[in-house]
C-alpha positions as CSV (number, residue, x, y, z in Angstrom):
1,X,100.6,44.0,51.3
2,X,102.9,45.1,48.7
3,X,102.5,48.6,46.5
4,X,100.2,47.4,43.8
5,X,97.7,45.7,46.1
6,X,98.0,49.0,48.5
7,X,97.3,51.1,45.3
8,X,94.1,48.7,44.7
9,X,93.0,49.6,48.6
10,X,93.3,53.1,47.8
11,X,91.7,53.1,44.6
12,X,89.0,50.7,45.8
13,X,88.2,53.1,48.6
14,X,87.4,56.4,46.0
15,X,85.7,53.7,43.9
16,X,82.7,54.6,41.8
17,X,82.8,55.7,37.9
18,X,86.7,56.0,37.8
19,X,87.0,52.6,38.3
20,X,85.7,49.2,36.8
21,X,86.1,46.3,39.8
22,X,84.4,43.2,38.9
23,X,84.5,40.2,40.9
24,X,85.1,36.7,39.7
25,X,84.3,33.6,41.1
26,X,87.1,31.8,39.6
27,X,90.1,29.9,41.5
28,X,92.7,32.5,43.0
29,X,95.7,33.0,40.7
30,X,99.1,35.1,41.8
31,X,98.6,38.5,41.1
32,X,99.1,39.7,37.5
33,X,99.3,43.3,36.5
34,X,99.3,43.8,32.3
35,X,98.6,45.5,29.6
36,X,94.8,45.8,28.8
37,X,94.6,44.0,25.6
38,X,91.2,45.2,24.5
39,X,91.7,49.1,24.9
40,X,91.4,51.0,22.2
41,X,94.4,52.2,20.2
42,X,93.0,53.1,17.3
43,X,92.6,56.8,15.8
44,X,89.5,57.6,13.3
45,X,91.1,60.7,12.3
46,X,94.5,60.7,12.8
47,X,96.8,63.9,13.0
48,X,98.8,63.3,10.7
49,X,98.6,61.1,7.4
50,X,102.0,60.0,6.6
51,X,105.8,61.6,7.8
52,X,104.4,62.3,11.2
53,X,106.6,63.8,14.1
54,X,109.1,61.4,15.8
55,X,108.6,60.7,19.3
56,X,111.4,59.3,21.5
57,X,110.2,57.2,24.5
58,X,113.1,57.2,27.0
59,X,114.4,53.3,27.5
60,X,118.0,54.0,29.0
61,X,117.3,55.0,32.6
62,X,115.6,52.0,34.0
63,X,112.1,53.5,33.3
64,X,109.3,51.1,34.5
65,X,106.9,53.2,31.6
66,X,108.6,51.7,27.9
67,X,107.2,52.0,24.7
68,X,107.1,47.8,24.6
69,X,105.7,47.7,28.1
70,X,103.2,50.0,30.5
71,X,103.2,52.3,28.1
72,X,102.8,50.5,25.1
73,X,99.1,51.5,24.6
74,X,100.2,55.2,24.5
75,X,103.2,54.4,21.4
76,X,100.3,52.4,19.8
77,X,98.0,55.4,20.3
78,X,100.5,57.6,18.6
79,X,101.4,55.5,16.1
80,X,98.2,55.4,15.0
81,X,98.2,59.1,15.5
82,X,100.3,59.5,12.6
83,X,103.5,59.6,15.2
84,X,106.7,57.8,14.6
85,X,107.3,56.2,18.0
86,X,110.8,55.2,18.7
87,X,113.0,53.5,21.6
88,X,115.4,55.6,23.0
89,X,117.9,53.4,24.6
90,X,120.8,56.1,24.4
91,X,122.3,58.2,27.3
92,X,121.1,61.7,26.8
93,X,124.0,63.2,24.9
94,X,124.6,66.2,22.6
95,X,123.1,65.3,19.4
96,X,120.8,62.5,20.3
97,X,117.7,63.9,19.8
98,X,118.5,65.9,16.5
99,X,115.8,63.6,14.6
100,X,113.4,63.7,17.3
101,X,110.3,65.8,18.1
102,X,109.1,65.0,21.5
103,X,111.3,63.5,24.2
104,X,109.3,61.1,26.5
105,X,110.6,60.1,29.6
106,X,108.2,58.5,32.1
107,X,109.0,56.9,35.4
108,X,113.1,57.1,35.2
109,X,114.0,54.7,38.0
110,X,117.3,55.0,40.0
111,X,116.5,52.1,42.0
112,X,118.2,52.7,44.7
113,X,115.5,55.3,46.2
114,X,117.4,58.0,47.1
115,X,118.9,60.1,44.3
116,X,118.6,60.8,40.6
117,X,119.1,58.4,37.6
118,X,120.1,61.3,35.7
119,X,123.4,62.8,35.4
120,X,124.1,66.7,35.4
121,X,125.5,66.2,32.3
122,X,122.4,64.5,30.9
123,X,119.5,67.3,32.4
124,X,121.7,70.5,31.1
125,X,121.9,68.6,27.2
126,X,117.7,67.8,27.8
127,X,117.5,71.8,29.1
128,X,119.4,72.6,26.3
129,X,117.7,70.7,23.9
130,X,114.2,72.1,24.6
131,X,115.6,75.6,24.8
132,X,117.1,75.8,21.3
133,X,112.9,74.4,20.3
134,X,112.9,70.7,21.4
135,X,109.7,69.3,23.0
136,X,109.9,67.3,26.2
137,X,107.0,65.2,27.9
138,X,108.6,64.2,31.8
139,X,106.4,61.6,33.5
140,X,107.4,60.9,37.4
141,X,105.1,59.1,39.6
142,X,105.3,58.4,43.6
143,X,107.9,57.1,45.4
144,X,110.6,57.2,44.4
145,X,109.9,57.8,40.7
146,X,110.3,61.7,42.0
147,X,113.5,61.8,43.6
148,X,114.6,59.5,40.5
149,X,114.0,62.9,38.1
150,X,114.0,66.3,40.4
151,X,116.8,67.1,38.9
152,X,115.8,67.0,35.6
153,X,112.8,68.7,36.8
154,X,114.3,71.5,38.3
155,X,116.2,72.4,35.3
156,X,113.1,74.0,34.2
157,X,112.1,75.2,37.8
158,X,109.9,72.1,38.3
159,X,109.9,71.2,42.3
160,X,108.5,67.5,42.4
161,X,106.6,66.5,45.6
162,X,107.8,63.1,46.0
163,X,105.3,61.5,47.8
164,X,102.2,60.1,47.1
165,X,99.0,62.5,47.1
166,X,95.7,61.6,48.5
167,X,92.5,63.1,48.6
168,X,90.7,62.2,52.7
169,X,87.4,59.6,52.1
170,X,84.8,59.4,55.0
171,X,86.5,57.0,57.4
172,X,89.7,56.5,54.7
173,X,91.9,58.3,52.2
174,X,91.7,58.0,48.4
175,X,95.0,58.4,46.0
176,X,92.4,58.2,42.9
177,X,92.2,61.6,41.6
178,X,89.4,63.6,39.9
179,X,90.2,66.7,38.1
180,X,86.9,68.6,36.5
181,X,85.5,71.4,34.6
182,X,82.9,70.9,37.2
183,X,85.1,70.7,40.3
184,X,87.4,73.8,38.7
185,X,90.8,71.5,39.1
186,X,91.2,72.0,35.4
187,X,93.3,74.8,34.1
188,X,92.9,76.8,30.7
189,X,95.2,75.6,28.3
190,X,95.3,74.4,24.6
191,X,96.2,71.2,25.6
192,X,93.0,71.3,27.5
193,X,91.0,72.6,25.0
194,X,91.9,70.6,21.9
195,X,91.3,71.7,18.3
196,X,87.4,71.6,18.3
197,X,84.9,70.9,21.2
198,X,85.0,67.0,20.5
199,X,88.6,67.1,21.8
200,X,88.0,69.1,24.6
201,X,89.2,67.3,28.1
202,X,86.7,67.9,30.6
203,X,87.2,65.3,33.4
204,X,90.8,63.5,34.0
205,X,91.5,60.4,36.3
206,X,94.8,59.9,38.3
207,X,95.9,56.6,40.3
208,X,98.2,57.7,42.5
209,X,100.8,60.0,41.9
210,X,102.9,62.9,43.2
211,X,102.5,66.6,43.5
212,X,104.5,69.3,41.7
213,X,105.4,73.0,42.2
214,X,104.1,75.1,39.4
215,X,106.5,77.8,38.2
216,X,105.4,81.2,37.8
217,X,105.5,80.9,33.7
218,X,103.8,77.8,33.5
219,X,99.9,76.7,33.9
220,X,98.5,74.2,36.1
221,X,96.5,71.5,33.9
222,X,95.5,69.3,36.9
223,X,95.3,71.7,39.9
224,X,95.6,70.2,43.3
225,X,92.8,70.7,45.4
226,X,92.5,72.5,48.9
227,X,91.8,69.3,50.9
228,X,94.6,67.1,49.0
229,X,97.5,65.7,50.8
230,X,101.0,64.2,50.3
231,X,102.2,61.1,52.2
232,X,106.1,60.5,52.0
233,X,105.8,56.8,51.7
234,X,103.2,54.1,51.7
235,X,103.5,53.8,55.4
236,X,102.8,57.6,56.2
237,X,99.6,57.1,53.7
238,X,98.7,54.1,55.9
239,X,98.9,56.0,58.6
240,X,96.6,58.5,57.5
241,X,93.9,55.7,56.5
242,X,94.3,54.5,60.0
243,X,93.9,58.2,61.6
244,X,90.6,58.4,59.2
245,X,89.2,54.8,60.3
246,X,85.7,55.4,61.5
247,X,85.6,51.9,63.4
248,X,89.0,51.9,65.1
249,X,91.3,55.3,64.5
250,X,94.6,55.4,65.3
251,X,96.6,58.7,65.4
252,X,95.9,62.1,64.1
253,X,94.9,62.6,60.6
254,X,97.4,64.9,58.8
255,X,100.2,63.9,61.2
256,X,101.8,61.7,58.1
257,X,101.3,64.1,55.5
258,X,101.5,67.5,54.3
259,X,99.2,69.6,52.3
260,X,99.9,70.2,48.9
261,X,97.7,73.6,48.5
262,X,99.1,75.9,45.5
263,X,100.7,72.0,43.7
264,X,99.3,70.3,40.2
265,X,99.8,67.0,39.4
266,X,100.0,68.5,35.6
267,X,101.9,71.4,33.7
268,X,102.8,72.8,31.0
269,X,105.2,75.9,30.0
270,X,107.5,77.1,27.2
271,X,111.0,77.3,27.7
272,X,113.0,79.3,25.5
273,X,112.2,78.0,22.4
274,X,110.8,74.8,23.2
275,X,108.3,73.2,25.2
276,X,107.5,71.1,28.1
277,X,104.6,69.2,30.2
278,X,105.0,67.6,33.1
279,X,103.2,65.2,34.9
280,X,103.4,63.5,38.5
281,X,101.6,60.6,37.9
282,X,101.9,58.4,35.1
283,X,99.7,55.4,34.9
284,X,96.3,57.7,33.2
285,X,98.6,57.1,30.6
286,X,98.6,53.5,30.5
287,X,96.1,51.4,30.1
288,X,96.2,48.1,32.7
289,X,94.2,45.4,34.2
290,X,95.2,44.8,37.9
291,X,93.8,41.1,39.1
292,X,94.0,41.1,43.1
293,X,92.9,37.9,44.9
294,X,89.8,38.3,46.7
295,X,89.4,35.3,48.9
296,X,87.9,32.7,46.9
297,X,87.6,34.5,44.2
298,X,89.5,37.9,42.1
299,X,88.9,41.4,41.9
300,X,90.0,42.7,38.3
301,X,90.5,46.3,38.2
302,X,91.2,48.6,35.3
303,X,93.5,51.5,35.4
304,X,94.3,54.4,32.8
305,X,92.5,55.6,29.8
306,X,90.7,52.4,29.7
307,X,88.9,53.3,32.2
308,X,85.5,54.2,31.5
309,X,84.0,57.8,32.2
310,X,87.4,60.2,31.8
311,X,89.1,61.9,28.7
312,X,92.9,60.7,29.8
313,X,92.7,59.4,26.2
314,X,92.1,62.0,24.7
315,X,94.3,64.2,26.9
316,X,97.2,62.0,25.8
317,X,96.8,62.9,22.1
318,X,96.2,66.8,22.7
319,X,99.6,66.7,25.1
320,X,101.3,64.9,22.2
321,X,99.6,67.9,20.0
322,X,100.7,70.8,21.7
323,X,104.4,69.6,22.0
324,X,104.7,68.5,18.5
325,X,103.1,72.4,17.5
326,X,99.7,71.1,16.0
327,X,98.1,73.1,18.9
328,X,98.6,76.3,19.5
């Protein structure tokens, strides 16, 4: 079973409102994981009416997250935002970002699993960009998307978990993630809050992702709960499934894992001058559709802010809103 069609277990098994599964009896194709062409992208009210901020979405590190690919529902989101969104294909160099607002880099990808994709050179001129008042949204998932970018990370004093979190199901584990006014996992922030009530963000969805070490400056937007977990790898998460299994357990649950009491998934902080938010999971920035055989027939899953019953729409544009100083 590879990582997406693990990802589809673990979703499946937290299923309810978070996610849309439908089953089709139509002939089995391979497996196909794109771009949901029928989500939304358009803005009634956009921020800004013409000259918007620039936005840089980082294409020069191998980042699975572009602005032509996964994450091309979130550039046509800003665009129609008011944003200028623009391909950053450049090294990060002295200079590079001098027409650019907010720095997106999402799911940086050193390929080779065990260290960074980013030079030291590169993470002290992004430091020192957002310190003299530059804007910077980092995006690392789970493995190994965090080890790709700790050091950027830690820069601004940002420990990333580098696993993959998981919340413990009856008889299973869940990576899906629900952070809630009503279950207290969301922290006060204007990013949270929005401009008026009908931007306020009251429930947001992960599907799997990492945890993060808040600093002491910063606030926690998606607070990691008391029972969450973090497996290193996909087997250590199947391990805990197993340990969980109400039919036949194997092992002892919490043996793969550690817990990840006092972590986020989501922050935000100024530094210096400028400011940044950081996430550890990127894909409730997307917007997918997942199609997983099903024996005769396909399960079609949908992941991101297309999926029905969270705000991770909306909490895109108010992230964008705060770095780009239309929230304060």
């Amino acid at each position: 079973m590879d990582s997406v069609q693990r990802l589809a277990v673990r979703i499946l098994s937290g299923m309810g409102v978070g996610v849309v599964g439908l089953v089709l009896a139509v002939p089995v194709h391979p497996q196909q994981q794109i771009v949901d062409p029928d989500f939304k992208v358009v803005v009634e009210k956009p921020a800004y009416l013409r000259n918007g901020p620039t936005v840089a979405i980082d294409e020069a590190h191998s980042n699975t997250h572009t602005a032509g690919g996964l994450y091309r529902p979130l550039a046509d989101l800003l665009t129609s935002d008011g944003y200028r969104v623009v391909a950053s294909t450049r090294r990060f160099e002295t200079g590079v970002f001098s027409d650019v607002a907010v720095l997106v880099v999402a799911n940086a990808n050193a390929r080779n699993f065990t260290s960074s994709v980013f030079t030291d050179a590169e993470c002290d001129v992004v430091r020192d960009w957002v310190s003299a008042g530059g804007s910077l949204l980092l995006i690392a998932d789970h493995e190994p998307f965090g080890t790709s970018a700790a050091n950027l990370a830690a820069r601004f004093g940002v420990t990333m978990g580098k696993g993959r979190v998981f919340e413990p199901t009856p008889g299973s584990v869940t990576t899906q993630l629900v952070f809630s006014r009503d279950n207290g996992l969301l922290g006060m922030h204007p990013v949270l809050r929005g401009r008026d009530p009908l931007e306020e963000v009251k429930t947001v969805k992960s599907f799997t992702g990492q945890s993060l070490g808040v600093p002491a400056d910063a606030t926690a937007l998606m607070k990691l709960s008391a029972t969450a977990r973090e497996a290193a790898t996909t087997d250590d998460l199947d391990s805990e499934a197993a340990a969980r299994s109400t039919t036949a357990p194997t092992g002892i649950p919490g043996a793969h894992s550690t817990s990840v009491t006092g972590r986020a998934q989501a922050l935000a902080m100024t530094f210096d001058s400028g400011k940044l938010v950081v996430f550890g999971e990127a894909a409730l920035f997307s917007a997918q559709v997942i199609t997983l055989p099903d024996g005769d027939r396909q399960t079609i899953m949908k992941i991101g802010m297309n999926v029905p019953g969270n705000d991770d729409r909306q909490l895109a544009l108010n992230v964008l809103h705060w770095l780009s100083g239309l929230l304060k």
